[in-house]
N, C-alpha and C positions, 0 to 999 in steps of 0.2 A: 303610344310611343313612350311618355312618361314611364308606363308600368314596365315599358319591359327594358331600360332605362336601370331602372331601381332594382330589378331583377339581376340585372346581368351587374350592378354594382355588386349585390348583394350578397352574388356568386363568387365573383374576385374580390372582396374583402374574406369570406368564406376562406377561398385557396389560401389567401394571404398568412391569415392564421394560426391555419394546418399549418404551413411551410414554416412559418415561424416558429413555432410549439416544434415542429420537427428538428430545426437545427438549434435551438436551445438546448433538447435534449441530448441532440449528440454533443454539443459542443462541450455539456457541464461533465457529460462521462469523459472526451478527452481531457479536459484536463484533472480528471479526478483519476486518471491513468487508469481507465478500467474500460475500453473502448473496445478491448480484445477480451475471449474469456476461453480457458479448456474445460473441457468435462472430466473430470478426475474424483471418484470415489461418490462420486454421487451429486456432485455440486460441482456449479458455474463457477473457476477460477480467475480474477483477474490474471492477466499474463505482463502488466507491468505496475513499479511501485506505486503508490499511491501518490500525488502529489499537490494535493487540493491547499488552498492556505483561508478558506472561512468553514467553519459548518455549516450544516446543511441548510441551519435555520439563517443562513445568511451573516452572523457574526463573524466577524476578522478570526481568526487563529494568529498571534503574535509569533514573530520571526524574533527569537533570540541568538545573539551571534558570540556576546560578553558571554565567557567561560565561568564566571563570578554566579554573572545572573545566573545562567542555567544551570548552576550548582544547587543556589536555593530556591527555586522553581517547586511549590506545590500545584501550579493551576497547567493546564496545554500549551504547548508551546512547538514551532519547528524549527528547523534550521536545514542549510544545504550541507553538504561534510564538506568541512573546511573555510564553511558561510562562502564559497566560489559557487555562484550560480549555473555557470556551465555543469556541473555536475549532478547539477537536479533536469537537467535535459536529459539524462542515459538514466541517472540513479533513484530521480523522483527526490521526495523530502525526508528526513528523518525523522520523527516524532518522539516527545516522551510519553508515558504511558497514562498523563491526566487528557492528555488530547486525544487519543484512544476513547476514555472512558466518559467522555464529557457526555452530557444529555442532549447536549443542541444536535449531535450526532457527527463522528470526524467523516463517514463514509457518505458518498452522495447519494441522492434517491435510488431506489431500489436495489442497494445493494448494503452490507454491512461487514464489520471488520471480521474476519476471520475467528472465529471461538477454539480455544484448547482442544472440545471434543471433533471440531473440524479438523482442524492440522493432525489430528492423531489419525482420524478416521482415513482421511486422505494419505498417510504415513504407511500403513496398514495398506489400503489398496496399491501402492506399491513395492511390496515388498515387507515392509516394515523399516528399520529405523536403520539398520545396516546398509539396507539397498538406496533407500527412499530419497537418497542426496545425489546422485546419479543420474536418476530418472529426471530430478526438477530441476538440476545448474544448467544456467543457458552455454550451450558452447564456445561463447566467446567472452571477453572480457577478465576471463578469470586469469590471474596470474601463476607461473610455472612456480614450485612443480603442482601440475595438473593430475587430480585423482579422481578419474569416473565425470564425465560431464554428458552426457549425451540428447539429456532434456527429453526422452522421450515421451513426458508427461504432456509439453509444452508448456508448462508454466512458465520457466526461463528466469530462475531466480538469479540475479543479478546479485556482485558480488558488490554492494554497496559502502562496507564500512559499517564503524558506528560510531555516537554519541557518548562517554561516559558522562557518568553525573558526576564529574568536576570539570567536565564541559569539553576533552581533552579527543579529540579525534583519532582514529585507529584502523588499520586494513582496510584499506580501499584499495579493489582487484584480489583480495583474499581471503574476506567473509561477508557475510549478508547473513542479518540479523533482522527476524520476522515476529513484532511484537502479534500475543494474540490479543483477545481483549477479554481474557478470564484474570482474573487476579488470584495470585496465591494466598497472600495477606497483605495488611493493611503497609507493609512495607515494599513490598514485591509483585510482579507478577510474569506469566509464562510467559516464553519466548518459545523463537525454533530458529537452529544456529546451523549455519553451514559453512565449510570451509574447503581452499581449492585441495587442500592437501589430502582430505578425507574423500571418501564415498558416502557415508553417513549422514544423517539429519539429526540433532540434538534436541531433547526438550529439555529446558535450564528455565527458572527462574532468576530475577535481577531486580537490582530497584525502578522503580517507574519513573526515577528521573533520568535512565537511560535511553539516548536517541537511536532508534531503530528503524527502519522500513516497515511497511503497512502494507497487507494485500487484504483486498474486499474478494467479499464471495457476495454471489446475487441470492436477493430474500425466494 
């Protein structure tokens, strides 16, 4: 009776585990906004922004809100557009591009930030760089006048705003700005810019203490 006692503990602390390990995981992908994913050019797309605030290795990522600080920011750093938290409910975080680049890792387990030659590859599977804004704007949230949004990639890139590096916030409902995680130089590195006005997808570099949107692709 004992033994089978300790068995049947043995069994539901077993379940327990599983079930635990299982919604940890889902839970860290929600809020690392990558709980959805499309298939586009050969890789698993996050379909919303990134919105994690530690890395992976568990360290805080600091919330800067002072325009000052975030001016002279060389380490990681997020913020919401506008530092209104409601806004990172639809738009996810902004990041500049040392929290991108950090080692601890900005993207949660098994997935990582999106690289230059992704976005481009991904650009290229649809259409290329004329078409390619079209295909990925989600059909709603973008403000008139509206040019090309159909999403039929499903990515749904959200027209979030962005961060400059004098801390000054800009287009929100009018552009969504996709840091990747290549760097141009030690001052700069790529983006991909999209706007309601255009159809197009842009590849621009900027400095990395501008706050952008994050999407992860799965390893």
């Amino acid at each position: 009776m004992k033994s089978s006692n300790n068995t049947a503990f043995k069994t539901a602390l077993f379940l327990f585990a599983a079930l635990f390990t299982l919604f940890c995981s889902a839970n860290a992908a929600t809020n690392g906004k990558n709980s959805t994913s499309a298939a586009i050019g050969g890789h698993q797309w996050a379909t919303e922004n990134l919105a994690v605030d530690h890395y992976r290795n568990g360290d805080p990522i600091p919330e800067v809100r002072d325009p000052s600080e975030w001016s002279r920011l060389t380490t990681g750093a997020w913020c919401y557009f506008e530092n209104r938290s409601e806004n990172g409910v639809t738009y996810g975080k902004l990041y500049n591009w040392y929290a991108v680049n950090d080692p601890r890792g900005l993207a949660p387990a098994g997935w990582h930030v999106a690289s230059d030659d992704e976005w481009a590859g991904m650009v290229a599977a649809l259409g290329g760089e004329k078409a390619a804004g079209a295909k990925l704007k989600s059909k709603v949230l973008w403000k008139a006048p509206l040019v090309g949004s159909d999403n039929s990639s499903r990515f749904t890139a959200l027209p979030g705003g962005y961060r400059s590096s004098n801390g000054t916030f800009s287009l929100l409902g009018k552009n969504g700005s996709f840091w990747t995680s290549t760097e141009n130089n030690g001052y700069s590195a790529w983006y991909r810019d999209l706007y309601n006005s255009y159809s197009a997808v842009y590849r621009i570099s900027s400095s990395k203490a501008q706050g952008f949107s994050v999407r992860c692709v799965k390893n």
